[in-house]
The first five atom37 places (N, CA, C, CB, O) and aatype in JSON, in Angstrom:
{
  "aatype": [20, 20, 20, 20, 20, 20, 20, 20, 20, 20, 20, 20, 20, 20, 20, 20, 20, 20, 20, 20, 20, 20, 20, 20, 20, 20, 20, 20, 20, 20, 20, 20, 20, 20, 20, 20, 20, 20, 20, 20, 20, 20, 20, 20, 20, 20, 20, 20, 20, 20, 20, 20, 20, 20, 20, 20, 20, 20, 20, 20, 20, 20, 20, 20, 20, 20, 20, 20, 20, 20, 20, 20, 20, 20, 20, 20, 20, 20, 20, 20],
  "atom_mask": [
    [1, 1, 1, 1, 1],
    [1, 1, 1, 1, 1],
    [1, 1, 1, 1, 1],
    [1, 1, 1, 1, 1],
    [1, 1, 1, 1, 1],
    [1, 1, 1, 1, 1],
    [1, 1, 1, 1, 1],
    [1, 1, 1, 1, 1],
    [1, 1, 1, 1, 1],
    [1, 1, 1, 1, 1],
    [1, 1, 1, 1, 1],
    [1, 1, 1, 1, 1],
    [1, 1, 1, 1, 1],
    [1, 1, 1, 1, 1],
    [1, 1, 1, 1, 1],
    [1, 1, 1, 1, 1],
    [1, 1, 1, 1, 1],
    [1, 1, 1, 1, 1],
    [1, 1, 1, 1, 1],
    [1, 1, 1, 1, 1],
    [1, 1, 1, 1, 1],
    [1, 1, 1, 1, 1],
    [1, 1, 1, 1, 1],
    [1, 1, 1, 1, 1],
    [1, 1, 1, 1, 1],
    [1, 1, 1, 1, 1],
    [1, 1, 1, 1, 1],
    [1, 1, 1, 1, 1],
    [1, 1, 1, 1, 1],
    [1, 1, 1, 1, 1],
    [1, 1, 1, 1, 1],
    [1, 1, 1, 1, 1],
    [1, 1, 1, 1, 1],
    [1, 1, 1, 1, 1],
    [1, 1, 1, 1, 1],
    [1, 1, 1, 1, 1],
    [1, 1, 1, 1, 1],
    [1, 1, 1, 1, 1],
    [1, 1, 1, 1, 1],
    [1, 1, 1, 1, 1],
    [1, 1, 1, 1, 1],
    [1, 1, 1, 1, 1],
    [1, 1, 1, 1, 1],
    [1, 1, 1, 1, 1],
    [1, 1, 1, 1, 1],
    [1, 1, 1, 1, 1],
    [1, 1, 1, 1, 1],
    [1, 1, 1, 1, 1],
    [1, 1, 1, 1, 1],
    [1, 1, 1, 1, 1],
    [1, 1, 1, 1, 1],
    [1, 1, 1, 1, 1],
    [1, 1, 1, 1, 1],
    [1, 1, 1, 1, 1],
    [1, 1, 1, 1, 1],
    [1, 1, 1, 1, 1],
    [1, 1, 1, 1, 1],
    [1, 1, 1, 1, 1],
    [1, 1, 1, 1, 1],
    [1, 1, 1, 1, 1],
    [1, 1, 1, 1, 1],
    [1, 1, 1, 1, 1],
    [1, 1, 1, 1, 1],
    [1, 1, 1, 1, 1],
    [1, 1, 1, 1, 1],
    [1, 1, 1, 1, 1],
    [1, 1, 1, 1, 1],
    [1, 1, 1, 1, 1],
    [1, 1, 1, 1, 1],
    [1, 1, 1, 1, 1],
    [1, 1, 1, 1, 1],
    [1, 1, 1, 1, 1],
    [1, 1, 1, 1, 1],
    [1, 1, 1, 1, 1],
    [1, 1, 1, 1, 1],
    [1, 1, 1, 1, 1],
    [1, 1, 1, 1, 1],
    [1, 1, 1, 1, 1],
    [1, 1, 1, 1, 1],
    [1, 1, 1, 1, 1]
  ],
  "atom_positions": [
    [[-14.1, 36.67, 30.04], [-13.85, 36.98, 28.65], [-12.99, 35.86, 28.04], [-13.16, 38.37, 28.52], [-11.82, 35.57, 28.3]],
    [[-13.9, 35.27, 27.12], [-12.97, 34.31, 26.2], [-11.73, 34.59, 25.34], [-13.74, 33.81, 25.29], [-11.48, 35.49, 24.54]],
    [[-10.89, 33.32, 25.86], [-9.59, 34.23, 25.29], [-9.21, 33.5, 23.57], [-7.91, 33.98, 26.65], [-9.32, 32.28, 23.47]],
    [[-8.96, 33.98, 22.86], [-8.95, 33.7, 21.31], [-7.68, 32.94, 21.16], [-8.97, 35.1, 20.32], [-7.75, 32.11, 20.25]],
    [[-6.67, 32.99, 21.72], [-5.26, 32.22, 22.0], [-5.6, 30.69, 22.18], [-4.46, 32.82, 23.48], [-5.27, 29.78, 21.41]],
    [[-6.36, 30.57, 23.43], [-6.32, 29.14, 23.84], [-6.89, 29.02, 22.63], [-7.03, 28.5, 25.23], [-6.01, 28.98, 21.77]],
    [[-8.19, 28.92, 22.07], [-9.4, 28.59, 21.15], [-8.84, 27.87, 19.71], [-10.28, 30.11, 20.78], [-9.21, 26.83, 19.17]],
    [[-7.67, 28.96, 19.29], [-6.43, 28.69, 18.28], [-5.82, 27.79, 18.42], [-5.51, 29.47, 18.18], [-5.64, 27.06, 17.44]],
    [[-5.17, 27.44, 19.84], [-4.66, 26.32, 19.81], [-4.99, 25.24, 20.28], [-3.88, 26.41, 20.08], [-4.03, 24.47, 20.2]],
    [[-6.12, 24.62, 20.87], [-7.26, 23.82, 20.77], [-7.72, 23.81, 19.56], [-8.22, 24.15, 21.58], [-8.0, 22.61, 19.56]],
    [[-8.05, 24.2, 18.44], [-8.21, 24.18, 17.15], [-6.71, 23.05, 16.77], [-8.26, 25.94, 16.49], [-7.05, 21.87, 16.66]],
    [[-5.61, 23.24, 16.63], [-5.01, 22.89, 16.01], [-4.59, 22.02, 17.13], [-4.35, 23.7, 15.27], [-3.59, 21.53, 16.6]],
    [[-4.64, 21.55, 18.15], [-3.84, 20.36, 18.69], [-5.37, 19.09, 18.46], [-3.12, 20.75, 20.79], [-5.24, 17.9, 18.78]],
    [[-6.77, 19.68, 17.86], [-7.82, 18.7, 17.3], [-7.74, 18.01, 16.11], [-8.92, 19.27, 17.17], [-8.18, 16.92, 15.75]],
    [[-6.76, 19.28, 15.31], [-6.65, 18.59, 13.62], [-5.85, 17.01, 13.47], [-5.53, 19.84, 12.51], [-4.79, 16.73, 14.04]],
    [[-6.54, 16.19, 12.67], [-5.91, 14.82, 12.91], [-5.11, 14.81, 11.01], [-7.51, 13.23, 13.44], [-5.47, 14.89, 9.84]],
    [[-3.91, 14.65, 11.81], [-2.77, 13.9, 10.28], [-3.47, 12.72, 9.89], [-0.88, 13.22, 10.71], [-4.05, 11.86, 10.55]],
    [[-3.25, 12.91, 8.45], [-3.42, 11.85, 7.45], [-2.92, 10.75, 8.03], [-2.79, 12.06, 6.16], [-1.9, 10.84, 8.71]],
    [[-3.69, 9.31, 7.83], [-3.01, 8.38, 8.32], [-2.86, 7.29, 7.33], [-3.55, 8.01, 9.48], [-3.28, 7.68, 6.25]],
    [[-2.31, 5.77, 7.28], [-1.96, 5.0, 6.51], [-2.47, 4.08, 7.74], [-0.52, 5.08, 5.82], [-2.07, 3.99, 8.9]],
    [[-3.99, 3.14, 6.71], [-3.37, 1.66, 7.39], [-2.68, 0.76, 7.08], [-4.0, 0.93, 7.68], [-2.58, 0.54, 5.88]],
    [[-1.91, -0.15, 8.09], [-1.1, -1.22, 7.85], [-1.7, -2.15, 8.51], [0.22, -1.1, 8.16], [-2.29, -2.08, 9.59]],
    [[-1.47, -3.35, 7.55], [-1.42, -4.59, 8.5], [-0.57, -5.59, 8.4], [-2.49, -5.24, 8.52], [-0.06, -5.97, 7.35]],
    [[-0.33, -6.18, 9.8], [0.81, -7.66, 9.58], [-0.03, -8.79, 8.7], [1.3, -8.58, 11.42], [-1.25, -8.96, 8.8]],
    [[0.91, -9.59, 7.76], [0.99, -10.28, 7.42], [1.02, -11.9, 8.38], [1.73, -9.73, 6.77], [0.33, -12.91, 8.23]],
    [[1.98, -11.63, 9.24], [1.97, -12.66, 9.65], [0.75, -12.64, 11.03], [3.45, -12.96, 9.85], [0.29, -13.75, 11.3]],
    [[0.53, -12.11, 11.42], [-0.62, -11.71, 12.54], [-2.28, -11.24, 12.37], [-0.03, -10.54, 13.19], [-3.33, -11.43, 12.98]],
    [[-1.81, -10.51, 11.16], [-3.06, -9.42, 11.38], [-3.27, -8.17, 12.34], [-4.1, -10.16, 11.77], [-4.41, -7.71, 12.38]],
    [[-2.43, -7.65, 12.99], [-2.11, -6.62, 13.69], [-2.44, -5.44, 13.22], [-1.0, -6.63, 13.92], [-1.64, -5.23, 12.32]],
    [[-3.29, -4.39, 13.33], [-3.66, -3.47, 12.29], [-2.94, -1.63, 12.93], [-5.71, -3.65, 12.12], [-3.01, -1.31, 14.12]],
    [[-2.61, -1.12, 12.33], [-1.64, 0.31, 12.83], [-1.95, 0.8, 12.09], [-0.16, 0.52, 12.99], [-2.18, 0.24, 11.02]],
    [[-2.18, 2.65, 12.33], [-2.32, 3.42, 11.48], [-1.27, 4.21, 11.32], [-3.28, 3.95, 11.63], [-1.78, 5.13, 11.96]],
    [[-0.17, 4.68, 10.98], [1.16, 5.07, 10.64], [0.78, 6.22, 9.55], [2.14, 3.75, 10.06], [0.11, 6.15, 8.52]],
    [[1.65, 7.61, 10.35], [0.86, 9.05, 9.5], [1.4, 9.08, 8.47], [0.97, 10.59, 10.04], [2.55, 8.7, 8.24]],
    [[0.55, 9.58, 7.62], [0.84, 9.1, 5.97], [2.42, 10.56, 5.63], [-1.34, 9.5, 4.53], [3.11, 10.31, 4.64]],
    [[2.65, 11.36, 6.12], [4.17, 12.18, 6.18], [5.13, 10.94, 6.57], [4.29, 13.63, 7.56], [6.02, 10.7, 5.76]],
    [[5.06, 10.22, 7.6], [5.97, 9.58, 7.73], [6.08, 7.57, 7.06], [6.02, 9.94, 9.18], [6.59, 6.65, 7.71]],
    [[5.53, 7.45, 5.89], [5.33, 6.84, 4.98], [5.83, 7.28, 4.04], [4.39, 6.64, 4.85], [6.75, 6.76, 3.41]],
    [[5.24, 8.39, 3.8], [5.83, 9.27, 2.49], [7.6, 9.22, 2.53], [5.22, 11.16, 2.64], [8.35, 8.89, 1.61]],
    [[7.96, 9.66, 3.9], [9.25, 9.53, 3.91], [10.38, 8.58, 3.59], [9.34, 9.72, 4.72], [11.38, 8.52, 2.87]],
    [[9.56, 7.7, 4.7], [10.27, 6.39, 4.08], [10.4, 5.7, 2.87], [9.93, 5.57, 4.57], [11.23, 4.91, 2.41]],
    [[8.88, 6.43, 2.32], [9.15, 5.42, 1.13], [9.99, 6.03, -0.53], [7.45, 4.83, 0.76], [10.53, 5.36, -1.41]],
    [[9.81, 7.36, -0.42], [11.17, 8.32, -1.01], [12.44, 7.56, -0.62], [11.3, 10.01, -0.25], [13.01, 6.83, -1.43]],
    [[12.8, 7.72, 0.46], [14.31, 8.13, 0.76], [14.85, 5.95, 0.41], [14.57, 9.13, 3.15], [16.0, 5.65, 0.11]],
    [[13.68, 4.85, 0.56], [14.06, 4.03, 0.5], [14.77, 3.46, -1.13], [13.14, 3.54, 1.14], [15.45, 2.44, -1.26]],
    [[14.39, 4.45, -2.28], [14.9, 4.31, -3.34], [14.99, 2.74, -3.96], [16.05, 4.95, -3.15], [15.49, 2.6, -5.08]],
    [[14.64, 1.87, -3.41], [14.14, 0.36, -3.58], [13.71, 0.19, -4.83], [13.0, -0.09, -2.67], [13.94, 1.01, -5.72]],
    [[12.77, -1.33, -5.1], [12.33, -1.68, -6.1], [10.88, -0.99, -5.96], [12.5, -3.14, -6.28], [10.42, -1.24, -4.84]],
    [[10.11, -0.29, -6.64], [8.97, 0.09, -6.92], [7.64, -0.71, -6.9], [9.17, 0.52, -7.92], [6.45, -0.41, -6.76]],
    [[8.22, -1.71, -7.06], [6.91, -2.59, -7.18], [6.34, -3.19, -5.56], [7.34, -4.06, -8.28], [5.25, -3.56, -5.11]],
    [[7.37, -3.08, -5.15], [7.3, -3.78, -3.16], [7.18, -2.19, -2.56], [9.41, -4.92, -2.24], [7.78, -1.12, -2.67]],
    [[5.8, -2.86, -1.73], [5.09, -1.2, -0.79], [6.28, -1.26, 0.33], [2.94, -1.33, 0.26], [7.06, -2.14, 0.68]],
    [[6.07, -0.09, 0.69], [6.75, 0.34, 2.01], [6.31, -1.05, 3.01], [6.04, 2.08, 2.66], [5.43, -1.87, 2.75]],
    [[7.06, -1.02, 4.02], [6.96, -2.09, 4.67], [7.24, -1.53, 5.96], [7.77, -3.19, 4.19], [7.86, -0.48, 6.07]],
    [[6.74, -2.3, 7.15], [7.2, -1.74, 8.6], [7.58, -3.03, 9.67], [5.81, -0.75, 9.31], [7.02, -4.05, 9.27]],
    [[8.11, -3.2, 10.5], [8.84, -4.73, 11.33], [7.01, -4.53, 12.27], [11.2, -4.42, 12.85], [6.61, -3.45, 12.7]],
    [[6.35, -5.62, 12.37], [5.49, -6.05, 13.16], [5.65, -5.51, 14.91], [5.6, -7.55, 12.9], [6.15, -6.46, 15.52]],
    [[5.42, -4.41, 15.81], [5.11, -4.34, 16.71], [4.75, -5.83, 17.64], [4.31, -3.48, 16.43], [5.44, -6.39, 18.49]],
    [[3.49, -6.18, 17.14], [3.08, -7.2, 17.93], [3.46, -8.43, 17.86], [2.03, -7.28, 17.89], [3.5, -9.03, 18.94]],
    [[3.91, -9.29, 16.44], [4.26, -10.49, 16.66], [5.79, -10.19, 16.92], [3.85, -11.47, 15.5], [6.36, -10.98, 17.68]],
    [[6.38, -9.37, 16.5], [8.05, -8.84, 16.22], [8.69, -9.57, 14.96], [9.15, -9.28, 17.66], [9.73, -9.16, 14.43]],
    [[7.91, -10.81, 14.47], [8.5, -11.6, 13.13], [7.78, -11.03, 11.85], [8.19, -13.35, 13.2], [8.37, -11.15, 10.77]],
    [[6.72, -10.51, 11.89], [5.61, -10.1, 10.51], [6.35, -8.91, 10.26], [3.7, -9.75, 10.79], [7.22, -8.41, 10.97]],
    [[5.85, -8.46, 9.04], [5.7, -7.35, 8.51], [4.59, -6.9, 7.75], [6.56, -7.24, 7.94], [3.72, -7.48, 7.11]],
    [[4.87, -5.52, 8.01], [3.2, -4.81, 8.29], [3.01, -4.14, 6.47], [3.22, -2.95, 9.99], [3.85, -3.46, 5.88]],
    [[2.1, -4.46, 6.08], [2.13, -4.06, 4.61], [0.64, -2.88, 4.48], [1.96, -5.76, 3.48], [-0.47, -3.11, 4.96]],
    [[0.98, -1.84, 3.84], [-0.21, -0.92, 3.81], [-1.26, -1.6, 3.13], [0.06, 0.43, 3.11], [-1.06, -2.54, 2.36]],
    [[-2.78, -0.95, 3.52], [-3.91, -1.68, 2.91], [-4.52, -1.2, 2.17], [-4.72, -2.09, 3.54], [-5.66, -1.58, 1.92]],
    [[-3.79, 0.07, 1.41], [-4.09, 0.66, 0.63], [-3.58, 2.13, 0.9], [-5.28, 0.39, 0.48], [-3.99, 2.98, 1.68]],
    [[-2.36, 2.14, -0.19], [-1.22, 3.85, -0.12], [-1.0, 3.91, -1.77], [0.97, 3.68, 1.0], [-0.93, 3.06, -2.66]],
    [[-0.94, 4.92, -1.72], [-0.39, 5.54, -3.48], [0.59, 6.27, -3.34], [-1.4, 6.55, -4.43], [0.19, 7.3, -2.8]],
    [[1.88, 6.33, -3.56], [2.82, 6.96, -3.09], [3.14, 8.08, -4.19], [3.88, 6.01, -2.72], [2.22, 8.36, -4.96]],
    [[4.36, 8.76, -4.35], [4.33, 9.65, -4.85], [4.51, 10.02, -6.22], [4.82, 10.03, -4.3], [4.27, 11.11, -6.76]],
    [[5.05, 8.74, -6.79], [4.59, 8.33, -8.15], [3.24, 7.82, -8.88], [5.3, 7.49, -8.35], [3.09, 7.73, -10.1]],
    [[2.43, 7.55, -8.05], [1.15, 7.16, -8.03], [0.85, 5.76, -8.5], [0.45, 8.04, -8.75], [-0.23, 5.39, -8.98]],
    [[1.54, 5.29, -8.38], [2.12, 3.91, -7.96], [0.87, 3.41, -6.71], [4.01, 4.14, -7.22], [0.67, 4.04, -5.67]],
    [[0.25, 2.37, -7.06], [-1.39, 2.16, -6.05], [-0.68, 0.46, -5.52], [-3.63, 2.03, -7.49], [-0.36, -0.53, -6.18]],
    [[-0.66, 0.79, -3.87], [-0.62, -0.78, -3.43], [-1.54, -1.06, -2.37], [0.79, -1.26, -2.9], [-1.92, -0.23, -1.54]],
    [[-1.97, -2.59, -2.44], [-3.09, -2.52, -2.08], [-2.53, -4.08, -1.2], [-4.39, -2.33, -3.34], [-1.53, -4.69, -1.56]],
    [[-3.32, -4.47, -0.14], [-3.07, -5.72, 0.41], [-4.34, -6.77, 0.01], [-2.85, -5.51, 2.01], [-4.32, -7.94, 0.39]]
  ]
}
């Protein structure tokens, strides 16, 4: 007898978060970074508006990773 518990939560450990791509600038390194934790950063960074969220390069460690397209919560559109 199939049990409805597991089924529920196999359902929800399948659902995939929104994601954001990024890429380095100085590399080309490409990451997908979940668009909640974009959102966050890019609220709480209170910065200049016109410069996208930004992230330190993983792979080269000198680039920075610029989204390739995010609209944040002003609707504010940046694009690489």
């Amino acid at each position: 007898m199939p049990k409805n518990k597991n089924n529920k939560n196999n359902k929800k450990a399948k659902q995939i978060k929104p994601s954001i791509l990024f890429r380095c600038t100085t590399c080309n390194f490409e990451e997908n970074i979940p668009k909640d934790v974009v959102d966050f950063f890019d609220v709480m960074d209170g910065g200049d508006p016109a410069v996208p969220p930004r992230f330190d390069c993983q792979s080269c460690v000198r680039g920075k990773m610029h989204p390739v397209h995010y609209v944040n919560h002003d609707g504010i559109v940046y694009k690489v």
